[in-house]
DSSP file (Angstrom, degrees, kcal/mol; ACC not computed):
  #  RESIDUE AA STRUCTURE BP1 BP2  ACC     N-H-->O    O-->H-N    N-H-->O    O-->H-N    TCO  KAPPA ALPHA  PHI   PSI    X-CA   Y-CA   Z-CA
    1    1 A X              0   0    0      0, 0.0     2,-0.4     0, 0.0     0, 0.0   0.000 360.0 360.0 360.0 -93.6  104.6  113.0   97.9
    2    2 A X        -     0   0    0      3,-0.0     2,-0.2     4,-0.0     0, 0.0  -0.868 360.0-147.8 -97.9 137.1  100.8  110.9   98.0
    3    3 A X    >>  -     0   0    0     -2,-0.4     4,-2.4     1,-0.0     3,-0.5  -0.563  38.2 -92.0 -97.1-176.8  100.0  108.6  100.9
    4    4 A X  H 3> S+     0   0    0      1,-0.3     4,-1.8    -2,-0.2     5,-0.1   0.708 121.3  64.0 -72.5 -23.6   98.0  105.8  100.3
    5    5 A X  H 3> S+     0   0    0      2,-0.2     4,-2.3     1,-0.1    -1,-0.3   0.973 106.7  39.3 -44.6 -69.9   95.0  107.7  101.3
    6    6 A X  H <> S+     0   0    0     -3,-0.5     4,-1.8     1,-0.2    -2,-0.2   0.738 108.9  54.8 -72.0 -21.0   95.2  110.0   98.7
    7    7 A X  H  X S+     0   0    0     -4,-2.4     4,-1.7     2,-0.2    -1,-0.2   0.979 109.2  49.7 -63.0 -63.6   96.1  108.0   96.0
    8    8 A X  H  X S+     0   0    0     -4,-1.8     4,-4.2     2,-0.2    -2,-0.2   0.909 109.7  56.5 -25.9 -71.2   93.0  105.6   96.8
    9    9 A X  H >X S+     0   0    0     -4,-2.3     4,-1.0     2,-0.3     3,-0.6   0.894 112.3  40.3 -30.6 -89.1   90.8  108.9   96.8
   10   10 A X  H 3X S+     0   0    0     -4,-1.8     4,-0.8     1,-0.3     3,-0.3   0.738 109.2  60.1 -16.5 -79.8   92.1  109.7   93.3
   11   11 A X  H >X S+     0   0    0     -4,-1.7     4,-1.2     1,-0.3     3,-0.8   0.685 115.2  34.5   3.8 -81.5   91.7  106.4   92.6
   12   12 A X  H <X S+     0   0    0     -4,-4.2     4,-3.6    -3,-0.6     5,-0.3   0.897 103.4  61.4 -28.7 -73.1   88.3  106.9   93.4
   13   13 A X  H 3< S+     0   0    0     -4,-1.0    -1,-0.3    -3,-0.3    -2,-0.2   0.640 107.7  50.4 -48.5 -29.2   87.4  109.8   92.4
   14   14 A X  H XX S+     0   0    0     -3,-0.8     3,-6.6    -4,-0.8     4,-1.6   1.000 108.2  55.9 -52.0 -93.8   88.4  108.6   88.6
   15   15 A X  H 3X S+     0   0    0     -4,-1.2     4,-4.7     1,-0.4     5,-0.3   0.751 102.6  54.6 -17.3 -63.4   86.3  105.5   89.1
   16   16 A X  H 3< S+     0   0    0     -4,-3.6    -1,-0.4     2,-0.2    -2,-0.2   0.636 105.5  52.6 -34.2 -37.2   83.5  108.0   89.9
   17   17 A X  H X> S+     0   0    0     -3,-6.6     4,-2.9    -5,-0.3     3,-2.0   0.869 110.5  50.5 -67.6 -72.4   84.2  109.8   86.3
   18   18 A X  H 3X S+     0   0    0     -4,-1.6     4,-0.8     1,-0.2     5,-0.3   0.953 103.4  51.8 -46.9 -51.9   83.8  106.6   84.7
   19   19 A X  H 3X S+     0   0    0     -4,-4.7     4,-2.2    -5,-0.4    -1,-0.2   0.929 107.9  56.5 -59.0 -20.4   80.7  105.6   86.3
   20   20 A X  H <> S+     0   0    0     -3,-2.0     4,-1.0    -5,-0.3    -2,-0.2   0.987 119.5  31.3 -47.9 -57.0   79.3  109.2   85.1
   21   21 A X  H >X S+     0   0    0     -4,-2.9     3,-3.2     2,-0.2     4,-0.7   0.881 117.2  54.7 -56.7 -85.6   80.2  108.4   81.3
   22   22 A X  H 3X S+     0   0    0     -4,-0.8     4,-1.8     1,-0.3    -1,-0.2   0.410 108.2  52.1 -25.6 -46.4   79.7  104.6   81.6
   23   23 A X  H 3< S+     0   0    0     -4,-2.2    -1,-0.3    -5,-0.3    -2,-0.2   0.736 118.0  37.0 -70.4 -43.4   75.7  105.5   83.0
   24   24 A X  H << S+     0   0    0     -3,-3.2    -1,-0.2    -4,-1.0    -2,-0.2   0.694 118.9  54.9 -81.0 -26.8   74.9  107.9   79.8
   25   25 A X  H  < S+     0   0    0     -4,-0.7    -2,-0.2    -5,-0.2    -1,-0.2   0.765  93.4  71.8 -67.9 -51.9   76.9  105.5   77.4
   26   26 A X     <  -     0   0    0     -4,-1.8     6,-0.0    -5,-0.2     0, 0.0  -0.415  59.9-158.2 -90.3 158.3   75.3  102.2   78.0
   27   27 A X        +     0   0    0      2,-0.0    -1,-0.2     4,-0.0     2,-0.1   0.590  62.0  92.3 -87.1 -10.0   72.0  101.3   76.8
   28   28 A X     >  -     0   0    0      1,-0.1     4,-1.5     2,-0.1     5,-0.1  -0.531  65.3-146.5 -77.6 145.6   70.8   98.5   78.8
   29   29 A X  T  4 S+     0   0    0      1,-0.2    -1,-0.1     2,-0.2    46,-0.1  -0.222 101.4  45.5 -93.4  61.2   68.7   99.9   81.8
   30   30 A X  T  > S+     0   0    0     45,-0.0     4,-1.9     3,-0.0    -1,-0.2   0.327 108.6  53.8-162.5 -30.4   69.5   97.5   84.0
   31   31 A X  H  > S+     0   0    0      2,-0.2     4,-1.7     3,-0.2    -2,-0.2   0.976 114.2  46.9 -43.5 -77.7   73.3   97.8   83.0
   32   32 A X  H  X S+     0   0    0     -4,-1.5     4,-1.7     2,-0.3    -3,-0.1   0.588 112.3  50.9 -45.6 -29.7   72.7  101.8   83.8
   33   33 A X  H  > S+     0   0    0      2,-0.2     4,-2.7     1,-0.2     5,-0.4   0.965 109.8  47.1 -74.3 -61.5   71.1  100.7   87.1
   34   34 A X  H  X S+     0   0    0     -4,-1.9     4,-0.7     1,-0.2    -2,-0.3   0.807 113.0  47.9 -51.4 -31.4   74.0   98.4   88.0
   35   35 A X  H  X S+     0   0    0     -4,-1.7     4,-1.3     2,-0.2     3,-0.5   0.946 113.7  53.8 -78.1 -42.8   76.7  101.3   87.1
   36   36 A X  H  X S+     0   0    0     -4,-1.7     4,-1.3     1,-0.3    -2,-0.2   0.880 103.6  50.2 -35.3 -63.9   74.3  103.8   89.3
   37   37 A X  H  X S+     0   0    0     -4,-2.7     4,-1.9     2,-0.2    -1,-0.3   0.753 115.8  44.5 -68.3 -30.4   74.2  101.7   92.6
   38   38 A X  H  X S+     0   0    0     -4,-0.7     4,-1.6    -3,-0.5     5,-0.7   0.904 108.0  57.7 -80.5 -76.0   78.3  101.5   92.3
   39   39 A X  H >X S+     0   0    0     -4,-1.3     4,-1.4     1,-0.2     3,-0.9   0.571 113.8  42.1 -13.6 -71.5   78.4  105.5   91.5
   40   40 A X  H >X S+     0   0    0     -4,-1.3     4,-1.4     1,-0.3     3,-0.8   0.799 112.1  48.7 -59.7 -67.4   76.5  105.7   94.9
   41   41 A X  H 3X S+     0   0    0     -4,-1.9     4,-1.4     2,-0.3    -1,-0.3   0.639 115.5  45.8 -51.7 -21.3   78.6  103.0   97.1
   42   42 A X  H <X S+     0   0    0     -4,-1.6     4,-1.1    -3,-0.9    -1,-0.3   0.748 113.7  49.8-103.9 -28.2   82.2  104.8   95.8
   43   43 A X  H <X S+     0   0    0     -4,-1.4     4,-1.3    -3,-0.8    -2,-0.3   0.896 108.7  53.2 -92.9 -27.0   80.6  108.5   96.6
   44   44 A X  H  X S+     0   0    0     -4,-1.4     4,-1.4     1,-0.2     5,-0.4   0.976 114.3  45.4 -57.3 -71.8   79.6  106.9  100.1
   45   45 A X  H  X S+     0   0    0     -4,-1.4     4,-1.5     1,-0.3    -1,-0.2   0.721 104.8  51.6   9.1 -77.7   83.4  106.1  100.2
   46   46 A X  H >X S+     0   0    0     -4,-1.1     4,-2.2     1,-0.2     3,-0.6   0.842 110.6  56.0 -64.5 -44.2   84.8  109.2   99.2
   47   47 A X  H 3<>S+     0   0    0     -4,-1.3     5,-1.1     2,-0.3    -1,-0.2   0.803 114.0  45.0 -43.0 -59.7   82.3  110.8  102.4
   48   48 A X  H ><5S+     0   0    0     -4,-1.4     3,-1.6     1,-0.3    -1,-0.3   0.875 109.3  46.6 -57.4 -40.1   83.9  108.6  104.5
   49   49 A X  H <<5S+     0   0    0     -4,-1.5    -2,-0.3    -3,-0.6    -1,-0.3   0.921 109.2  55.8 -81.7 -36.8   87.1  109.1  103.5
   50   50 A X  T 3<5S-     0   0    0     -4,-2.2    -1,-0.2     2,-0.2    -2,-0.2   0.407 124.9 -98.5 -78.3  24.6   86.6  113.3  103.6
   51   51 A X  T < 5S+     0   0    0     -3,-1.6     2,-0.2    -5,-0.2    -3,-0.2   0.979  90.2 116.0  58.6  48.8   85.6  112.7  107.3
   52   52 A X     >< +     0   0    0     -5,-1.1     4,-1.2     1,-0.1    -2,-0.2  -0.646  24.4 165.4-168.8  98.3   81.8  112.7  107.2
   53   53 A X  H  > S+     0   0    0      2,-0.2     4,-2.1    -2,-0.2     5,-0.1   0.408  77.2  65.8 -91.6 -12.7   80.2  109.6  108.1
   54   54 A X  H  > S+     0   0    0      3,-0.1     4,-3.1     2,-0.1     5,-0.2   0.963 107.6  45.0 -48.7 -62.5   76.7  111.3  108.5
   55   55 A X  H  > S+     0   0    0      2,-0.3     4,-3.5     1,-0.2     5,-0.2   0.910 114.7  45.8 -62.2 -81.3   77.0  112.0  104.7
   56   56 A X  H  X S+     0   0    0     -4,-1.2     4,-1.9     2,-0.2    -1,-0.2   0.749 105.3  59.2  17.2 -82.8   78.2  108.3  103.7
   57   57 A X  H >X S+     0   0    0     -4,-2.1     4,-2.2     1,-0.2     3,-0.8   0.950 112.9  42.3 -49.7 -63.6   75.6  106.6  105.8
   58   58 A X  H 3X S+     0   0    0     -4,-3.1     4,-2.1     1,-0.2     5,-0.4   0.862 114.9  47.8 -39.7 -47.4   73.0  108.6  103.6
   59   59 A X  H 3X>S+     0   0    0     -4,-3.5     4,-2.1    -5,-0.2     5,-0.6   0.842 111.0  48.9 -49.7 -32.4   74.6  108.0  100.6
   60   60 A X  I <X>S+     0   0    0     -4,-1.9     4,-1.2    -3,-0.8     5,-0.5   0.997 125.9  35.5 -83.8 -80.4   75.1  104.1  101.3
   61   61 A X  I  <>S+     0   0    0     -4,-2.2     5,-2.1     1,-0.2     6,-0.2   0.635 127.2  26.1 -78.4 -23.0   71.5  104.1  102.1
   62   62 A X  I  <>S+     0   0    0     -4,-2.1     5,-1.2     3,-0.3    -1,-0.2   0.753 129.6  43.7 -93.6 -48.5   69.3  106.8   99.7
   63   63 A X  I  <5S+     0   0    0     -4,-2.1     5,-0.5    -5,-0.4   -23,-0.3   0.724 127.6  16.5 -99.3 -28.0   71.8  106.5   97.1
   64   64 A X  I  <<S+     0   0    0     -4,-1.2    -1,-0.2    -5,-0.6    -3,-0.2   0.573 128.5  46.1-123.4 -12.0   72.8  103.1   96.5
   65   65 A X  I  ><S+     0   0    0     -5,-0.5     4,-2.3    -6,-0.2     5,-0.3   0.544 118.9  15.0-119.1-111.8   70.0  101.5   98.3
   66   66 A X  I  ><S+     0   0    0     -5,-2.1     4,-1.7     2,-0.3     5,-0.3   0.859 123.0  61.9 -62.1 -32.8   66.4  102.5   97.9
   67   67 A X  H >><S+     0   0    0     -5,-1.2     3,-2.0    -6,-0.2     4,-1.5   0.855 109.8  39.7 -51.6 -78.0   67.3  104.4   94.7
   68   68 A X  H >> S+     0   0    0     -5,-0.5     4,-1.4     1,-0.3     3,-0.6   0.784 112.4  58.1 -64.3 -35.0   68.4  101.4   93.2
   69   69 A X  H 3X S+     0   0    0     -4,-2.3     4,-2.6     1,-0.2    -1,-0.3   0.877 112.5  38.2 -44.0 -29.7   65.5   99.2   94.6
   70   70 A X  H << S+     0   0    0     -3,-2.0     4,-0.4    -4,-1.7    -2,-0.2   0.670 108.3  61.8-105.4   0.5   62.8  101.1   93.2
   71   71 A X  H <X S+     0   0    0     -4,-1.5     4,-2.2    -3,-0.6    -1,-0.2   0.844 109.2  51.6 -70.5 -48.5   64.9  101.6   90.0
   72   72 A X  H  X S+     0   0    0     -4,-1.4     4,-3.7    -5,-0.3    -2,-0.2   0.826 106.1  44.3 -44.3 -52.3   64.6   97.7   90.0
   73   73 A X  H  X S+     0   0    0     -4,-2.6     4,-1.1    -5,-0.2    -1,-0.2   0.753 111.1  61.0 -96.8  -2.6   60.9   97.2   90.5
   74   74 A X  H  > S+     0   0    0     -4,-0.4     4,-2.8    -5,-0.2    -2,-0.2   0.973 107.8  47.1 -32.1 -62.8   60.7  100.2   87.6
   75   75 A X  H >X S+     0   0    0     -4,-2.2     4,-1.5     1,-0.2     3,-0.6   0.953 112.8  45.0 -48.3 -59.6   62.5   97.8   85.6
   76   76 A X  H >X S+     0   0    0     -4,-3.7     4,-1.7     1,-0.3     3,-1.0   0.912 113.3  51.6 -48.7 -60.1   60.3   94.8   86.5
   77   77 A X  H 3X S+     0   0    0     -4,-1.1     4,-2.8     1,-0.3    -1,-0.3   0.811 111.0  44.0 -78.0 -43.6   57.3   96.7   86.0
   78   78 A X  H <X S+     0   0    0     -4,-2.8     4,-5.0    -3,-0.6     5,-0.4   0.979 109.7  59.4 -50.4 -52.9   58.3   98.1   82.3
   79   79 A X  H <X S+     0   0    0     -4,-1.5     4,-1.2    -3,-1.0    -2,-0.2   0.768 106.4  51.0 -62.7 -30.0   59.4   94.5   81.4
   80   80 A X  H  X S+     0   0    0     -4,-1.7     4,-3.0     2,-0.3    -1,-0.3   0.819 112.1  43.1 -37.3 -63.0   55.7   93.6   82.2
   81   81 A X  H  X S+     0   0    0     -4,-2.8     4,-2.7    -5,-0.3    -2,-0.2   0.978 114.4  46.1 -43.6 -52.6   54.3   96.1   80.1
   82   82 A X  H  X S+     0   0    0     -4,-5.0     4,-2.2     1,-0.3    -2,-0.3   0.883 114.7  48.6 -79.8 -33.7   56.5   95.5   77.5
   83   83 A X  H  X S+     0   0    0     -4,-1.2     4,-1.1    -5,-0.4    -1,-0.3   0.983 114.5  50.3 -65.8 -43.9   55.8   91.3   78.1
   84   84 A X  H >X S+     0   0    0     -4,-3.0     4,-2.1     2,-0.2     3,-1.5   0.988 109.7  52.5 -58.6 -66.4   51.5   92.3   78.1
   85   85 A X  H >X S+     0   0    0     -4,-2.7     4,-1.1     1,-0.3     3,-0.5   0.822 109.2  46.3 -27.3 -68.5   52.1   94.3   74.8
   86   86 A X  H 3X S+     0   0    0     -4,-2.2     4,-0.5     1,-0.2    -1,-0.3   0.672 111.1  49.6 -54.0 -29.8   53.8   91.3   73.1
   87   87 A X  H << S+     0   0    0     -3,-1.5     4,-0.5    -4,-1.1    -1,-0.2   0.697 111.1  56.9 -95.4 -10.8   51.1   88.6   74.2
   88   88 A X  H << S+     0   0    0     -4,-2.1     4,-0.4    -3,-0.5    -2,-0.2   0.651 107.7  40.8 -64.5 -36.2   48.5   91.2   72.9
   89   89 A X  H  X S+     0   0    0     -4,-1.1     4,-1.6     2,-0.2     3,-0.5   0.677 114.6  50.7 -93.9 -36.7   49.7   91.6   69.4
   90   90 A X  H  X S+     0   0    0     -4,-0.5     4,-1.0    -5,-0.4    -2,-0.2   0.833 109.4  51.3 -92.5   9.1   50.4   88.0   68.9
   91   91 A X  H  > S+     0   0    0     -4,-0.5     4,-1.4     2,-0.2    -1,-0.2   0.599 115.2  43.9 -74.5 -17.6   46.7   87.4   70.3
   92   92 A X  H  > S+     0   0    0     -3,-0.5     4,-3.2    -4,-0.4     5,-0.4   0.963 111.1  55.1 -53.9 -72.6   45.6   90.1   67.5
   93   93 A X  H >X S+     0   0    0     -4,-1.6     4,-1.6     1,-0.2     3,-0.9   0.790 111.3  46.6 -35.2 -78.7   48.2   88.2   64.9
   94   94 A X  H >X S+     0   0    0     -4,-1.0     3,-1.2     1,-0.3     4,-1.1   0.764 110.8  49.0 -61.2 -60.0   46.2   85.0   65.7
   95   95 A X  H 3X S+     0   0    0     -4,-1.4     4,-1.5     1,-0.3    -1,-0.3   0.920 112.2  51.1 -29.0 -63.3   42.7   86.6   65.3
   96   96 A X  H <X S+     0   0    0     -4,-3.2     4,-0.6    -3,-0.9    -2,-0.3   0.789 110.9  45.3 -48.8 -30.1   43.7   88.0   62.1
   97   97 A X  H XX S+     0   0    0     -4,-1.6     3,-2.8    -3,-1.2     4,-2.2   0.908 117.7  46.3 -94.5 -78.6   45.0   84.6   60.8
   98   98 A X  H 3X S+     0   0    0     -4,-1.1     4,-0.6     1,-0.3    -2,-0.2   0.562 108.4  49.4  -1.2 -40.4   41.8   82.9   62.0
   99   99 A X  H 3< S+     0   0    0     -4,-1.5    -1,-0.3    -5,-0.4    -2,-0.2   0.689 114.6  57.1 -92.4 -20.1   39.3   85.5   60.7
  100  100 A X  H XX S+     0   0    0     -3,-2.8     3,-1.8    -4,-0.6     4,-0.8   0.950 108.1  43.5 -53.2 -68.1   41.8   84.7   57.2
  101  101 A X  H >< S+     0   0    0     -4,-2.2     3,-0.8     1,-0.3    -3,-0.1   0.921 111.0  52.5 -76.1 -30.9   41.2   81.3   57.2
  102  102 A X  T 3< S+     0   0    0     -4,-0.6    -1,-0.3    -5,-0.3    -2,-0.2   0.696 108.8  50.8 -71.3  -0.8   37.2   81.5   57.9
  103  103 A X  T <4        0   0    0     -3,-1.8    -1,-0.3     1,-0.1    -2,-0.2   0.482 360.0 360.0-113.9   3.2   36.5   83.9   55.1
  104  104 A X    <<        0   0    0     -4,-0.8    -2,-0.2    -3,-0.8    -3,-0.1   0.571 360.0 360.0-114.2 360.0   38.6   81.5   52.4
């Protein structure tokens, strides 16, 4: 009925579903990042497996690779922001409590 090929392929292709949902579902971006880069490696897979190793190799590398590096140093770069932001209000806070205490 299926050989082991095509089951695996199913297999996949399922796995593939999931990573769709899982990627719109989750909130963390870095969670979202990590489901991406798998999405990528499992459609390099499937390429191989449909006899088209051009198509693979691109995926493996465009898809799973430099997408998800520069998805990465997005991340860094936000977490940065978001860290400058935070040492900015609570150098405000402290001016405001400072300028408090000299006028009582």
């Amino acid at each position: 009925m299926f050989d082991a090929t095509t089951l695996l392929v199913w297999i996949l292709l399922g796995f593939l579903i999931l990573c769709a949902i899982a990627s719109t579902v989750v909130k963390s971006l870095l969670t979202t990042t990590l489901i991406y880069m798998s999405y990528g490696l499992v459609m390099s897979i499937i390429w191989l497996f449909l006899e088209s190793p051009d198509l693979a190799g691109t995926e493996a590398a465009v898809g799973a690779g430099v997408t998800t590096i520069l998805f990465f140093v997005t991340y860094n770069k936000i977490k940065a922001l978001d860290r400058k932001k935070e040492e900015a209000n609570k150098k405000s806070e402290s001016e405001i409590e400072e300028k408090e205490d000299d006028n009582t």
